[in-house]
N, CA, C and O of each residue as an XYZ file, in Angstrom:
464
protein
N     -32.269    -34.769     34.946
C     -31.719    -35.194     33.684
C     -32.139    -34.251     32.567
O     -31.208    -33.943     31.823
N     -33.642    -33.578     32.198
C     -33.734    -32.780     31.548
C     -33.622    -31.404     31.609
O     -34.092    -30.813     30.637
N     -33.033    -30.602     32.648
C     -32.203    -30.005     32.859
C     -31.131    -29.908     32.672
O     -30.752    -28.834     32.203
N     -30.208    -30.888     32.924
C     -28.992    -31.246     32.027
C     -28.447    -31.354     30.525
O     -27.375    -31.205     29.939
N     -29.710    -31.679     30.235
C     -29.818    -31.957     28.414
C     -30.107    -30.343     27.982
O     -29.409    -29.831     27.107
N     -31.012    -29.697     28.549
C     -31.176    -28.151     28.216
C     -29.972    -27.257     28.531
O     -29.747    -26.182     27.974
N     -29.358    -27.721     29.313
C     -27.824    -26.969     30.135
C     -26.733    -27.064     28.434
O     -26.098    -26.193     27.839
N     -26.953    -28.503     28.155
C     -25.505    -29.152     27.253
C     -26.307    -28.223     25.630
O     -25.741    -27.641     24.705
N     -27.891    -28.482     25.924
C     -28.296    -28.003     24.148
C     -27.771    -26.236     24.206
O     -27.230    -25.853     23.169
N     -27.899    -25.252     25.273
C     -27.579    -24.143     25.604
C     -26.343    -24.028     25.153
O     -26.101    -23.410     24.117
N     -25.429    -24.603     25.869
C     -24.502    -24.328     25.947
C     -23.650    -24.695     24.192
O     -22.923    -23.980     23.501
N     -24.258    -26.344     23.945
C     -23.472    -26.497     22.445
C     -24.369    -25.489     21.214
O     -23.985    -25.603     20.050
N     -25.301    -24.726     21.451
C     -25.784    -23.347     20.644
C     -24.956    -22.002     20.673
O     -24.798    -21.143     19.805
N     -24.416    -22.124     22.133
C     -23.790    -20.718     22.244
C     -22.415    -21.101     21.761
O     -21.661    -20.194     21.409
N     -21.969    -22.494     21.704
C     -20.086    -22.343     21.471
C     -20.420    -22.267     19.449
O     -19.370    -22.201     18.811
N     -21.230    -22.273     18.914
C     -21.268    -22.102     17.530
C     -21.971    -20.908     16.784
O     -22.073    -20.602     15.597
N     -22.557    -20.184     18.343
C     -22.570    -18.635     17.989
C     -20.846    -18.214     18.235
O     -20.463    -17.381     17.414
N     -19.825    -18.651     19.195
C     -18.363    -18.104     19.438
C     -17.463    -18.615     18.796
O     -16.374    -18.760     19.352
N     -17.655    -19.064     17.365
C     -16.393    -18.907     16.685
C     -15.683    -18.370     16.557
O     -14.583    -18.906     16.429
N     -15.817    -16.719     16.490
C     -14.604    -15.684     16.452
C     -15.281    -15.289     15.143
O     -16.217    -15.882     14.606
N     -14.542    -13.991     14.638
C     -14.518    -13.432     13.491
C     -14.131    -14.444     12.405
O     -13.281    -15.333     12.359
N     -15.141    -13.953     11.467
C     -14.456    -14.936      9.998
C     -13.146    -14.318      9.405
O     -12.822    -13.131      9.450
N     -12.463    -15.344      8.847
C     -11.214    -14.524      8.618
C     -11.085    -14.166      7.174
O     -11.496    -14.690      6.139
N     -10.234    -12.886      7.500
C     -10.494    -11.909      6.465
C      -9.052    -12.672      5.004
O      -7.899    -12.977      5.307
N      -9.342    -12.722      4.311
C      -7.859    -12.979      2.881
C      -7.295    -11.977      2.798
O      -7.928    -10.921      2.841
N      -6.140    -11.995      2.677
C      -5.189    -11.141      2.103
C      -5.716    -10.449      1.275
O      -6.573    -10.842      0.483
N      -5.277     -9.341      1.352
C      -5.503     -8.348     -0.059
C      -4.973     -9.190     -1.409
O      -4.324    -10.205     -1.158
N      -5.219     -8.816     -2.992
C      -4.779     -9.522     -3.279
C      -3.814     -8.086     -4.658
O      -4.228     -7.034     -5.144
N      -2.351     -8.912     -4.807
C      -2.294     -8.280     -6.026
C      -2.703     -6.981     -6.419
O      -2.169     -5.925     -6.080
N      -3.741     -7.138     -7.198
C      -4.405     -6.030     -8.174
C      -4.989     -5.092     -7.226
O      -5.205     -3.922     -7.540
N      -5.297     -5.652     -5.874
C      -5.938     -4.398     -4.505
C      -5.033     -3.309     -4.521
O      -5.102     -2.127     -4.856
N      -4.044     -4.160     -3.997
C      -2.990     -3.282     -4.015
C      -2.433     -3.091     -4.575
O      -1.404     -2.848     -3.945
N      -2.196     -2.933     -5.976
C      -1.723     -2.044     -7.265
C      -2.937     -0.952     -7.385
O      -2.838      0.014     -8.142
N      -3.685     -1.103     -6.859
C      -4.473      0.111     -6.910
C      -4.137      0.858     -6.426
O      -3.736      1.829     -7.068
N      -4.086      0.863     -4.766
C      -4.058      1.451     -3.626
C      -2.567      1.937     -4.299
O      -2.646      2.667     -5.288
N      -1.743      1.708     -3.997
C      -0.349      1.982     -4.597
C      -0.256      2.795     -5.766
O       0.501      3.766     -5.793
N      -1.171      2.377     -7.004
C      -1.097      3.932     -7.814
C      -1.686      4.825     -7.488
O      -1.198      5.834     -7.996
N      -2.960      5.149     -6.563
C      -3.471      6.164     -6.176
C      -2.318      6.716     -4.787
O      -2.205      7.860     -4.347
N      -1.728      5.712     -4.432
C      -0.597      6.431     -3.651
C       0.268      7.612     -4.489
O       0.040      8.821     -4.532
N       1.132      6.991     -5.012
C       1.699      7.834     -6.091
C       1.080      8.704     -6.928
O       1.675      9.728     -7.265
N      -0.019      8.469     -7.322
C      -0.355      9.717     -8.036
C      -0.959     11.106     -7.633
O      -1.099     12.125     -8.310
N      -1.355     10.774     -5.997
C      -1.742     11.866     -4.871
C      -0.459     12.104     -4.431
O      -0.560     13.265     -4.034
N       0.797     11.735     -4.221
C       2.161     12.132     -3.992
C       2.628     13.057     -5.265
O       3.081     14.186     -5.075
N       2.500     12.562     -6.419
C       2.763     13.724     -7.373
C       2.283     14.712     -7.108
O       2.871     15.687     -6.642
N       0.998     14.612     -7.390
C       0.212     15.750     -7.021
C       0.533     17.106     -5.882
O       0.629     18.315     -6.092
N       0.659     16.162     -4.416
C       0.969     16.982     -3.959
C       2.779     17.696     -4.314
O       2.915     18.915     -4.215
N       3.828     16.953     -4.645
C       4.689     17.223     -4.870
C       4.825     18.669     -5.558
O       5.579     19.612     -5.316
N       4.127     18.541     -6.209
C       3.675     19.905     -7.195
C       3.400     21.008     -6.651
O       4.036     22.062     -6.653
N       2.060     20.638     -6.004
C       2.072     21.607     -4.737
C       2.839     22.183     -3.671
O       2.920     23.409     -3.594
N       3.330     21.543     -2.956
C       4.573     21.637     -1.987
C       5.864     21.222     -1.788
O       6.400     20.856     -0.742
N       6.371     21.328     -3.045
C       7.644     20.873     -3.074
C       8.840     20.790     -2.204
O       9.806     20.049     -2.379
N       8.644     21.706     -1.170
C       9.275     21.598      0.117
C       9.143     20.401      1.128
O       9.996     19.957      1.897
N       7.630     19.928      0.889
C       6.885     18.787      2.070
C       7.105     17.391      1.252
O       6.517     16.331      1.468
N       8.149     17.665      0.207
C       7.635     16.146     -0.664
C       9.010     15.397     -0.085
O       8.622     14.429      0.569
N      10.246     15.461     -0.076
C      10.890     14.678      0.394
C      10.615     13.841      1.713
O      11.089     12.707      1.792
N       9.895     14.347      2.708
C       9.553     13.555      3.692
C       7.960     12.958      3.236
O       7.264     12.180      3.889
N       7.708     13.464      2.174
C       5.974     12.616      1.516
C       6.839     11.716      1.027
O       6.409     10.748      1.654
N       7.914     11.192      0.258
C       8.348     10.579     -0.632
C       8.498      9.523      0.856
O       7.796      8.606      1.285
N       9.223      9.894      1.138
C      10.229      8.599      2.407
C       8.846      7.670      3.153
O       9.047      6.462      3.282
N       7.722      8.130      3.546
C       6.862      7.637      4.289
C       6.333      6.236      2.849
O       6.180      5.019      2.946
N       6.210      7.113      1.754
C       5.241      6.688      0.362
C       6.073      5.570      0.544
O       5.643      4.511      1.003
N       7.584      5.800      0.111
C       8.439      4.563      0.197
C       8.599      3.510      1.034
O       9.311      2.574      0.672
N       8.170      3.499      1.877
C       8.143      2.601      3.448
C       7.174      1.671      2.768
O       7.481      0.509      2.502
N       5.663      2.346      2.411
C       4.494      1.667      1.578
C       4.918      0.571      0.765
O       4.633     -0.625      0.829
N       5.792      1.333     -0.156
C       6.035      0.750     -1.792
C       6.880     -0.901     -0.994
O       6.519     -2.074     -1.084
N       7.843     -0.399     -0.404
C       8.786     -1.697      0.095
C       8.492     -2.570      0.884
O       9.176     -3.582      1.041
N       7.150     -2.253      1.666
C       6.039     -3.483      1.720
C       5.540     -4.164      0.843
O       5.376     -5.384      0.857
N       5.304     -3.512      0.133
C       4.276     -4.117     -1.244
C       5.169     -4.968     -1.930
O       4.857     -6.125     -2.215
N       6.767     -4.235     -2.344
C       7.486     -5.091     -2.939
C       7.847     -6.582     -2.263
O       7.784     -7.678     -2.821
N       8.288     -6.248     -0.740
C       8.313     -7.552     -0.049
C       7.335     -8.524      0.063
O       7.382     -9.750      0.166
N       6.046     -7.356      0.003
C       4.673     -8.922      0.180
C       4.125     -9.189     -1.044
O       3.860    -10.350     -1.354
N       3.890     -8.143     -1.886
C       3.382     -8.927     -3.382
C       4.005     -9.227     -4.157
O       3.241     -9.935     -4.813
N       5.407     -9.238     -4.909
C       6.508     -9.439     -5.614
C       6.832     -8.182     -6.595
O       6.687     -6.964     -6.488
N       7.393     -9.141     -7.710
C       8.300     -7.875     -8.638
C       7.849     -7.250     -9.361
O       8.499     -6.888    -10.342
N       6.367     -6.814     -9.146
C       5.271     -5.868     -9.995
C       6.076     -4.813     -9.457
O       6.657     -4.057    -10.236
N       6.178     -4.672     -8.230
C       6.502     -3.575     -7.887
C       7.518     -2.533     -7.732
O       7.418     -1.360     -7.372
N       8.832     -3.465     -8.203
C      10.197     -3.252     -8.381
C      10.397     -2.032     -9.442
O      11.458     -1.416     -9.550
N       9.576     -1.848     -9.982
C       9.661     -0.712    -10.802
C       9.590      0.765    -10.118
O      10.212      1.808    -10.322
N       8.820      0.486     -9.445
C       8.074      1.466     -8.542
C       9.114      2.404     -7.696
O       9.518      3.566     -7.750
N       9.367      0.970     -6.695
C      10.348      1.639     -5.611
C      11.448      1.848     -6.355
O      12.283      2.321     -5.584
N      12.054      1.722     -7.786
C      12.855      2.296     -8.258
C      13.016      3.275     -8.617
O      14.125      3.527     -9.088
N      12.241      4.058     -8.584
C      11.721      5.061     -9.819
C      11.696      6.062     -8.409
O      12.037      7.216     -8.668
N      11.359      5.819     -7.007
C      11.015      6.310     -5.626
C      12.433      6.359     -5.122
O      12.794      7.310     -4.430
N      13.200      5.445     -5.416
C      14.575      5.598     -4.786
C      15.004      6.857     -5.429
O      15.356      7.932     -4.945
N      14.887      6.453     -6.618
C      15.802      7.347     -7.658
C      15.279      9.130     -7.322
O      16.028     10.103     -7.404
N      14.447      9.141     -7.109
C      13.644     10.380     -7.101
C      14.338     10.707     -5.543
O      14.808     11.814     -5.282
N      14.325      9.706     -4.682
C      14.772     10.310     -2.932
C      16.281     10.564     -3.258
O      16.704     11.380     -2.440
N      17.246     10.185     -4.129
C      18.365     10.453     -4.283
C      18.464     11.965     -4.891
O      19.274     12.724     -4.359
N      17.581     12.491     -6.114
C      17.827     13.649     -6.276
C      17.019     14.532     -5.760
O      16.892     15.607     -6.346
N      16.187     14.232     -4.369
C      16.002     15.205     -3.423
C      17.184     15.585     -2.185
O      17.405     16.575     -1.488
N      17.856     14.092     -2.350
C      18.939     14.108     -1.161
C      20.169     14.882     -1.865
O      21.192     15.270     -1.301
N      19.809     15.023     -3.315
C      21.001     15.693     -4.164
C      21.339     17.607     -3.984
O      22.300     18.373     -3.918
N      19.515     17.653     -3.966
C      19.072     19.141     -4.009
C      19.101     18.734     -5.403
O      20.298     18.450     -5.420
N      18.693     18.473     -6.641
C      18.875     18.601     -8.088
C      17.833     19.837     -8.520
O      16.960     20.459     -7.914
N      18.287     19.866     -9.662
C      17.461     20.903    -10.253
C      15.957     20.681    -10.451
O      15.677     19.498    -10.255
N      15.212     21.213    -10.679
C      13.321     21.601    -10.589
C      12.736     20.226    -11.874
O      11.778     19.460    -11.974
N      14.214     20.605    -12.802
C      13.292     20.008    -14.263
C      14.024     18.396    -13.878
O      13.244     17.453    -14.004
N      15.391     18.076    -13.445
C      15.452     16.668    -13.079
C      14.631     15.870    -12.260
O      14.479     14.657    -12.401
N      13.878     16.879    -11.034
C      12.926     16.209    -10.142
C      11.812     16.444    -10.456
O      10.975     16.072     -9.633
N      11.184     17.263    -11.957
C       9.899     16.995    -12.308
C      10.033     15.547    -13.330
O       9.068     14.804    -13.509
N      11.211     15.339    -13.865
C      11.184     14.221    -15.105
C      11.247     13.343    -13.875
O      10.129     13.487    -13.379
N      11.943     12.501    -13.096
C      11.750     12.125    -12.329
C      10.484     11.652    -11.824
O      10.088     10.495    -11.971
N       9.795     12.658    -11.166
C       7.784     12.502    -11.131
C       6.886     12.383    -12.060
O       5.672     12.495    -11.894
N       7.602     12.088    -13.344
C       7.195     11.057    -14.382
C       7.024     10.498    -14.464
O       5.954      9.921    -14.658
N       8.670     10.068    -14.309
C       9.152      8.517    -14.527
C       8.494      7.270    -13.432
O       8.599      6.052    -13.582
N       7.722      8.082    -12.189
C       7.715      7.705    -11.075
C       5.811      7.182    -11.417
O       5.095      6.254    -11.039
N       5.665      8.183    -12.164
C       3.857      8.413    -12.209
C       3.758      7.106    -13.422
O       2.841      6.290    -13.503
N       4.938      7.185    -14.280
C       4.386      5.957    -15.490
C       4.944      4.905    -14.654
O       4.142      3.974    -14.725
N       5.775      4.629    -14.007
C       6.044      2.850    -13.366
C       4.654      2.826    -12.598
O       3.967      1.861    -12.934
N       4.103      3.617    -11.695
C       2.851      3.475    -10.759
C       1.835      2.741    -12.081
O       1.418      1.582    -12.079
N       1.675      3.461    -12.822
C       0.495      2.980    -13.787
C       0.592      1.959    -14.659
O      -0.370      1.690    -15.379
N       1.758      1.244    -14.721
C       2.148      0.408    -15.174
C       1.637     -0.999    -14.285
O       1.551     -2.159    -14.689
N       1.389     -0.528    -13.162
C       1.093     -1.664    -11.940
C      -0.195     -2.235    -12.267
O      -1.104     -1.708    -12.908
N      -0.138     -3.687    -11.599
C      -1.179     -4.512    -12.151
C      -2.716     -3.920    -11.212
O      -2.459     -3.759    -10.018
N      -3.937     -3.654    -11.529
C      -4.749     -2.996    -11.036
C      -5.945     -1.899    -11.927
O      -5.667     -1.219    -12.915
N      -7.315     -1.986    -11.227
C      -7.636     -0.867    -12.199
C      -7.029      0.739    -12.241
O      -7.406      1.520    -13.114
């Protein structure tokens, strides 16, 4: 019998060491208005730099943004607008100074986002 009782105290110690991982919350909001302007503003950046490598930097960035818009709401609608608009006058070929105003327009909606 006290063997048994040491078997059940063992055993009900170890099932409340195996809960599993604590679970983690959602990012919230303002996380990701961070993460998201430091997206964009290392995409400018490089844009500048390699203006050849930015249309396919833009398309991946955008995949990002249209998560964010689908999971955090219409903070972000600015954003992927400003990202569309910019993938249209890469898909245009436009001129240097339309797709630098553009990476403006793109850099002030990012900072506009809720976040430090």
């Amino acid at each position: 019998m006290k063997t048994l009782v040491r078997m059940l105290l063992l055993l009900a110690l170890g099932m409340v060491g195996c809960s599993g991982r604590a679970s983690v919350p959602p990012p919230a909001t303002q996380e990701v208005g961070k993460v998201a302007k430091q997206s964009v503003q290392d995409f400018v950046d490089a844009a500048g730099k390699n203006p050849k490598g930015a249309p396919l930097a833009l398309t991946v960035m955008k995949e990002s943004l249209d998560a964010y818009l689908a999971n955090f709401g219409d903070d972000f609608a600015p954003v992927v607008e400003e990202a569309s608009k910019l993938q249209q006058l890469y898909q245009q070929r436009a001129p240097k100074d339309a797709i630098d105003a553009q990476l403006q327009a793109l850099s002030a909606a990012a900072a506009a986002l809720p976040g430090n």
